[in-house]
N, CA, C and O atoms as a DFTB+ gen file, in Angstrom:
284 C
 N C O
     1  1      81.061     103.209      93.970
     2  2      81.727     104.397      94.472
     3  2      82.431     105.115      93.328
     4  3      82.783     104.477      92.336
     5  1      82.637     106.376      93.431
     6  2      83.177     107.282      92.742
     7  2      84.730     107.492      92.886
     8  3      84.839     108.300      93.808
     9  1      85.817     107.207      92.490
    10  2      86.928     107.606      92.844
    11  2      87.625     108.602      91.988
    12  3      87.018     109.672      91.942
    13  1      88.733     108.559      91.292
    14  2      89.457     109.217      90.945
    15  2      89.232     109.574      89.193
    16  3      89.823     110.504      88.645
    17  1      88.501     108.868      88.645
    18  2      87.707     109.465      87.277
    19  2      86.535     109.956      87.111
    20  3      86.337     110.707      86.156
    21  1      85.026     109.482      88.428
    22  2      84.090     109.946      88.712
    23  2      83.251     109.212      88.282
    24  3      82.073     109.572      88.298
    25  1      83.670     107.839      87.720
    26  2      83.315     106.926      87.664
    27  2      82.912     105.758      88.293
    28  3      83.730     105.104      88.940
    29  1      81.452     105.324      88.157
    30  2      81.358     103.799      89.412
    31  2      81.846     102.647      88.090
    32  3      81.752     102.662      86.863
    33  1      82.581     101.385      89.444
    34  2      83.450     100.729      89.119
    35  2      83.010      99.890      87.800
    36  3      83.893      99.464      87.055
    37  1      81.566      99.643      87.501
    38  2      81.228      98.923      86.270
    39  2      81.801      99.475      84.961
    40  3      81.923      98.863      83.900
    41  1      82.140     100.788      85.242
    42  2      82.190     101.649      83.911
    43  2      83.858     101.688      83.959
    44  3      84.430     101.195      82.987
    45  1      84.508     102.134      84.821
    46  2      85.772     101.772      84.717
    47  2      86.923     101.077      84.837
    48  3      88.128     101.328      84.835
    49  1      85.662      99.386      85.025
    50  2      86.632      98.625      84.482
    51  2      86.356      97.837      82.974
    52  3      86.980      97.045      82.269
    53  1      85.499      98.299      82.940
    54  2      85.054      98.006      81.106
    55  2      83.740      96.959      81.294
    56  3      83.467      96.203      80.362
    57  1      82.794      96.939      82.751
    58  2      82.129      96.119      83.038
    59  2      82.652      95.041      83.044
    60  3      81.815      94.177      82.783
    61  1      83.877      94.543      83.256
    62  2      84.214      93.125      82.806
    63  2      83.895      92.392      81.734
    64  3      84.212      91.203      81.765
    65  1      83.438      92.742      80.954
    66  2      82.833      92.123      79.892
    67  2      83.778      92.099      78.214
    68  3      83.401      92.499      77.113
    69  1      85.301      91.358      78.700
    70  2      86.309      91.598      77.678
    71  2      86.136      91.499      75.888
    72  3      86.828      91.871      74.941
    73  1      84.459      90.591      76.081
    74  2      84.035      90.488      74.573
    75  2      83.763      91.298      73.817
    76  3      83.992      91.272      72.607
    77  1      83.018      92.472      74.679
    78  2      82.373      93.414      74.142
    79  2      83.384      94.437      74.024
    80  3      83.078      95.627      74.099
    81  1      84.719      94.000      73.823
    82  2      85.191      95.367      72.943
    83  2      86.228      95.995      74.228
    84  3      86.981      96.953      74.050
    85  1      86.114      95.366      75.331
    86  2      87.425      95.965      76.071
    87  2      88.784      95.653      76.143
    88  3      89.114      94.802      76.969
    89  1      89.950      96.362      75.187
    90  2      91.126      95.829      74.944
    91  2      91.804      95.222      75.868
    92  3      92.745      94.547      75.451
    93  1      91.561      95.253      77.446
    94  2      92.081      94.885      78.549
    95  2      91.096      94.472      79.968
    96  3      91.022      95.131      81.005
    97  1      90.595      93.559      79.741
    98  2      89.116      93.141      80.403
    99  2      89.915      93.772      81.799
   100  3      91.136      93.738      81.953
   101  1      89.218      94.183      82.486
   102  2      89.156      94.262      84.142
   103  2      89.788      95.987      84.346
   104  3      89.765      96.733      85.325
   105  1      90.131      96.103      83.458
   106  2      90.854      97.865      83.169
   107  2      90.208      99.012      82.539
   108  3      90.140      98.855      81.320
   109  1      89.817      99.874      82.862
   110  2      89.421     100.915      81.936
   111  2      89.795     101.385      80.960
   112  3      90.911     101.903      80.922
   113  1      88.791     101.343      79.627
   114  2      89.100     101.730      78.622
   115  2      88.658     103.450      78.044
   116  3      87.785     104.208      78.466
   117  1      89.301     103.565      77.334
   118  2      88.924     105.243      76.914
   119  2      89.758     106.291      77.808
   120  3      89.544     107.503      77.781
   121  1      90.801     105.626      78.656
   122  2      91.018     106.723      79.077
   123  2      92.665     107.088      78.652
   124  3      93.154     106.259      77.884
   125  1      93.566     108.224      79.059
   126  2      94.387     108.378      78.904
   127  2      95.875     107.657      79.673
   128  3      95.951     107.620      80.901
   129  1      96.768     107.224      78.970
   130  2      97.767     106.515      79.860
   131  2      97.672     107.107      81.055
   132  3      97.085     106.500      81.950
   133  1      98.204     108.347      81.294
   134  2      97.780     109.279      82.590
   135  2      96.465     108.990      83.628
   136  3      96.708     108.377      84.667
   137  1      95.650     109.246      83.466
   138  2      94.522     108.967      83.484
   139  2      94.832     107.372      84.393
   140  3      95.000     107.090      85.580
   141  1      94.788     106.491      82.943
   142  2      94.712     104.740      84.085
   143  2      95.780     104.609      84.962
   144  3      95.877     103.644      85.721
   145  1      96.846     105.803      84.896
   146  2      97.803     105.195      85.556
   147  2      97.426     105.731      87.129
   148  3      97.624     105.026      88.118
   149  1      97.062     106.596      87.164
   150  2      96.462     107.254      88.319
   151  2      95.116     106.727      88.776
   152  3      94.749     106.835      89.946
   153  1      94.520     106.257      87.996
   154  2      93.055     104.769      88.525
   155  2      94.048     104.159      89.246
   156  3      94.426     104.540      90.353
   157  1      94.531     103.100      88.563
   158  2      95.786     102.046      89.297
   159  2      96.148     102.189      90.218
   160  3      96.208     101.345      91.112
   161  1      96.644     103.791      90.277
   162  2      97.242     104.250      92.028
   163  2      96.311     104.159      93.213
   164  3      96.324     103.684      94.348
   165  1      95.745     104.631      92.662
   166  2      94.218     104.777      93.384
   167  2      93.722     103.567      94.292
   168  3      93.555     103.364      95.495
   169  1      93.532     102.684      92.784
   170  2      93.120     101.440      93.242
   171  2      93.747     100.789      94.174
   172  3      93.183     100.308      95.156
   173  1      95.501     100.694      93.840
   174  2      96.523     100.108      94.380
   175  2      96.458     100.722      96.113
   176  3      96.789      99.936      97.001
   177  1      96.164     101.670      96.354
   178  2      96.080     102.295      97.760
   179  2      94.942     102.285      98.733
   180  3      94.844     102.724      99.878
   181  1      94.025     101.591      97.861
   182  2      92.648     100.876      98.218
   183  2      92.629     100.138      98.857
   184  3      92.179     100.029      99.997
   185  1      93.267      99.319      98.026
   186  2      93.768      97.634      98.511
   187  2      94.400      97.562      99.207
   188  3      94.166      96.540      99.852
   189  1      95.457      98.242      99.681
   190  2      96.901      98.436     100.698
   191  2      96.102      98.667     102.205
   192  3      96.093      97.961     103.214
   193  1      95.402     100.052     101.878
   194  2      94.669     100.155     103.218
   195  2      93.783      99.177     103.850
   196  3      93.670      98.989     105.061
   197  1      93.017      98.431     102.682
   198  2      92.311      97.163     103.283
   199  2      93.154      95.835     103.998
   200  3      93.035      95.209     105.051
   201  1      94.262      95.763     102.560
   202  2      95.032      94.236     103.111
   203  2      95.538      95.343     104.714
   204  3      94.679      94.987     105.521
   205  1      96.204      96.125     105.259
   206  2      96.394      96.787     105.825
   207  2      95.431      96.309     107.013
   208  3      95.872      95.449     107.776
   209  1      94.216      96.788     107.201
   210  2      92.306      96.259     108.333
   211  2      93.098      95.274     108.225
   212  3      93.843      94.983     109.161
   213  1      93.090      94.578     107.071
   214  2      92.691      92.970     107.697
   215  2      93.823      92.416     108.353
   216  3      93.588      91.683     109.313
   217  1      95.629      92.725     107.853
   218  2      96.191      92.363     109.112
   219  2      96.466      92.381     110.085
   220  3      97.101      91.562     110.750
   221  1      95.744      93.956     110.502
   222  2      95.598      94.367     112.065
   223  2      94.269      93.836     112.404
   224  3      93.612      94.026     113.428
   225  1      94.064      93.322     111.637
   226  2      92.242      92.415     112.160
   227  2      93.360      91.288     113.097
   228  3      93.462      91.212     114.322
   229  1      94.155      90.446     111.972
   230  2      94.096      89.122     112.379
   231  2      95.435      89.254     113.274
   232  3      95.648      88.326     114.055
   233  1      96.338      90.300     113.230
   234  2      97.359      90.099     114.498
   235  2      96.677      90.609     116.071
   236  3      97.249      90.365     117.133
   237  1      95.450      91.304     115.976
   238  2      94.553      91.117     117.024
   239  2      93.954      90.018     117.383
   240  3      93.715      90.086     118.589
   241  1      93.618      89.106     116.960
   242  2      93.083      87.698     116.734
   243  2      93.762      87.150     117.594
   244  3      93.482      86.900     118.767
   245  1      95.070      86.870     116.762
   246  2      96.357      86.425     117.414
   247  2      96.737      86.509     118.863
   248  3      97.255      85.619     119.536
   249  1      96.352      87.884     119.288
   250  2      96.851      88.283     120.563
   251  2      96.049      88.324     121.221
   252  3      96.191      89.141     122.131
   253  1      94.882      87.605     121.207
   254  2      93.457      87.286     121.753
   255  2      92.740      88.984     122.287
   256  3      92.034      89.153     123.281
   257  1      93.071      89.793     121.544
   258  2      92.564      91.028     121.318
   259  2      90.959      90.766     121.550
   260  3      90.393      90.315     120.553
   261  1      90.284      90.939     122.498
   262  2      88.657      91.081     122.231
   263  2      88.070      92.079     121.131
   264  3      88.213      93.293     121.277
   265  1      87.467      91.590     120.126
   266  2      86.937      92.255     119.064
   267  2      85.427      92.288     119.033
   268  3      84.765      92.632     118.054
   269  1      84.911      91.869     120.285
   270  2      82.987      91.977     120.582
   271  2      82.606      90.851     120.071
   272  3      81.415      90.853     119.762
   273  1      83.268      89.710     119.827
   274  2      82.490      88.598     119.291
   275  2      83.227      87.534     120.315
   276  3      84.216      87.918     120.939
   277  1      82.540      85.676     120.540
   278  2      83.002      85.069     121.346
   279  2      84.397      84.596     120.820
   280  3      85.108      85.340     120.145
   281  1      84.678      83.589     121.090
   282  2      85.483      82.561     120.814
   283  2      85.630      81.368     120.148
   284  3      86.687      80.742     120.229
């Protein structure tokens, strides 16, 4: 997916591949403090909305919420 540099995720996180030259394996390199700091946000609000699903997944669970699957 494309987010906030227009970049898919292999490229902006340095492919993971910290040998080959990425000062901060798992982070994008080449870009401007600005720039990663606003990836980060990005990212960070990604994740929020997901952990977010998943605990209204599982406090439905909880409350024996029918979710279309058995028991």
């Amino acid at each position: 997916m494309y987010y906030v540099t227009g970049l898919p995720g292999w490229v902006r996180s340095g492919a993971g591949f910290g040998w080959f030259g990425a000062s901060h394996p798992g982070y994008a390199t080449g870009l401007t403090k600005r720039e990663e700091a606003s990836l980060l946000k990005r990212q960070a609000e990604i994740l929020q909305d997901r952990l977010d699903e998943i605990k209204d997944y599982l406090r439905d669970l909880e409350e024996g919420k029918d979710r279309g699957h058995e028991d």
